[in-house]
C-alpha positions in Angstrom: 184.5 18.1 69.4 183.9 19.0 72.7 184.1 22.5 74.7 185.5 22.9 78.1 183.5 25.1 79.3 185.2 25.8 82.5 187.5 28.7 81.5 184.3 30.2 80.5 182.5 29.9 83.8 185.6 30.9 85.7 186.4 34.0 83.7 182.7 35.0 83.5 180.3 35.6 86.4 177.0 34.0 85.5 174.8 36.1 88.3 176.4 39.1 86.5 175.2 38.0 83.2 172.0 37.0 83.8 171.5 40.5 85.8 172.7 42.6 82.4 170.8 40.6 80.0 167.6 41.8 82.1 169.3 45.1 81.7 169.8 44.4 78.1 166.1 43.6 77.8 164.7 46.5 79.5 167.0 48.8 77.2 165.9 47.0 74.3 162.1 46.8 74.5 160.2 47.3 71.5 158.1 50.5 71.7 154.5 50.5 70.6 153.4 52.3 67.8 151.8 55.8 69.2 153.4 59.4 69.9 156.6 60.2 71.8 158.6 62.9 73.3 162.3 62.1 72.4 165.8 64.0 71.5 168.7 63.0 69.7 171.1 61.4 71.1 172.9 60.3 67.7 172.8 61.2 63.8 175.8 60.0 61.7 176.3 58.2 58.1 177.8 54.6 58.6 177.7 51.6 56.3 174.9 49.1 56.5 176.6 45.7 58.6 174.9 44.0 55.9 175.5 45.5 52.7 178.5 48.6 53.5 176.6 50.7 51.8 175.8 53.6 53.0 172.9 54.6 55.5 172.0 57.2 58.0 171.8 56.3 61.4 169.4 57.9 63.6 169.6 57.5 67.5 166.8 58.8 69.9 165.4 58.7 73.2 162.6 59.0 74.5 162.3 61.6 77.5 158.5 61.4 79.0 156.5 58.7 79.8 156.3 55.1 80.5 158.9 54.5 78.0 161.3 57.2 79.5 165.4 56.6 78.7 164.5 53.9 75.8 166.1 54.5 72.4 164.4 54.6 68.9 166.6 53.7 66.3 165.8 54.8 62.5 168.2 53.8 59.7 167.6 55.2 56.0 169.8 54.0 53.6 170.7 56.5 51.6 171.4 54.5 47.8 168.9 53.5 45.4 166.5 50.9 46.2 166.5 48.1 43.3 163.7 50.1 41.1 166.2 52.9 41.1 164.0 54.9 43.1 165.5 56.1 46.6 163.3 56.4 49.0 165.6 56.2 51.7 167.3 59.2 51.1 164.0 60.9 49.9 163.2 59.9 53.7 166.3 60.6 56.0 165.9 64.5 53.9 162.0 64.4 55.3 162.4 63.5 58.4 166.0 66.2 58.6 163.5 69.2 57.1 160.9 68.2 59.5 163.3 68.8 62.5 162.3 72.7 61.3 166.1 73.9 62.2 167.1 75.0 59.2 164.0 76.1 55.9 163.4 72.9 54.2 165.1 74.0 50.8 168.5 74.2 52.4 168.0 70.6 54.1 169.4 68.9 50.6 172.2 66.3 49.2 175.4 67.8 47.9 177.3 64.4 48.6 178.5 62.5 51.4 180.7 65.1 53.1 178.7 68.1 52.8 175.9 66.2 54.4 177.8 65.1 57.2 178.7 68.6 57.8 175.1 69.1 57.0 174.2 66.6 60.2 176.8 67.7 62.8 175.8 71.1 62.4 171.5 69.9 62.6 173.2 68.0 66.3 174.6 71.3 67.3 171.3 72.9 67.0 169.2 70.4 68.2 171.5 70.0 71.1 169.1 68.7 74.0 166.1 69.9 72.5 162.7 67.8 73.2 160.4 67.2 69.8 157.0 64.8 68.9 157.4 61.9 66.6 154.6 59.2 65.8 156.1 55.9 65.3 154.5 53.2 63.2 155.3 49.6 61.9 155.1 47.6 59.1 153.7 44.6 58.2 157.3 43.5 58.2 157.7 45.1 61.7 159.7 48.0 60.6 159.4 50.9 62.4 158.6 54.4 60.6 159.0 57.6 62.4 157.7 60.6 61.5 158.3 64.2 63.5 154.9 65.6 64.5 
């Protein structure tokens, strides 16, 4: 089976394209490990693409530097790993408490909802404001950020 590709290249302008893929690339570009200046531009609980469990989603950007405008994204899954363990949420609540809006002991999980309230209300605070992470990678090339 063939494809006509003509509807394709008439619909479609391939200058355009190739012009927002370079876009897409520069957006896109892995940062280095080492320390950045960033705010949030996003926090919210979604389900993994993968698995629909659920995760939080963490969205920043940096705001100084070489790597100014480029985003940092951090998801934590926030259900058990396979050892029963869950590091994930153990991590998202770390990396919340270390934000330093709210003391650390009322940073917790009381369920789903409450911690989405929990979130909107740590974007309402943080709203704008500049802080230091240090990112780091994996062996597996995961990124790890941690708020400095």
């Amino acid at each position: 089976m063939s494809i006509d590709f003509s509807k394709w290249e008439e619909e479609f302008d391939v200058n355009e394209m190739k012009k927002s893929e370079k876009e897409a690339a520069e957006t896109l570009q892995t940062l280095p490990d080492g320390e950045y200046t960033v705010k949030i531009k996003a926090i919210e609980i979604k389900a993994a693409k993968s698995s629909g469990k659920p995760m939080l989603a963490v969205d920043l950007v940096v705001t100084e530097g070489t790597y100014k405008k480029k985003h940092i994204f951090q998801n934590y899954m926030l259900t058990p790993a396979q050892d029963g363990r869950n590091y994930g949420l153990h991590n998202a609540l770390t990396f919340l408490r270390d934000l330093d809006v709210y003391d650390r002991s009322e940073v917790e999980f009381n369920g789903f909802a409450d911690f989405s309230d929990l979130i909107a209300d740590i974007m309402e605070e943080m709203d704008n404001q500049t802080f230091e992470i240090n990112m780091t990678s994996n062996a597996k090339g995961y990124s790890n950020i941690k708020v400095i």
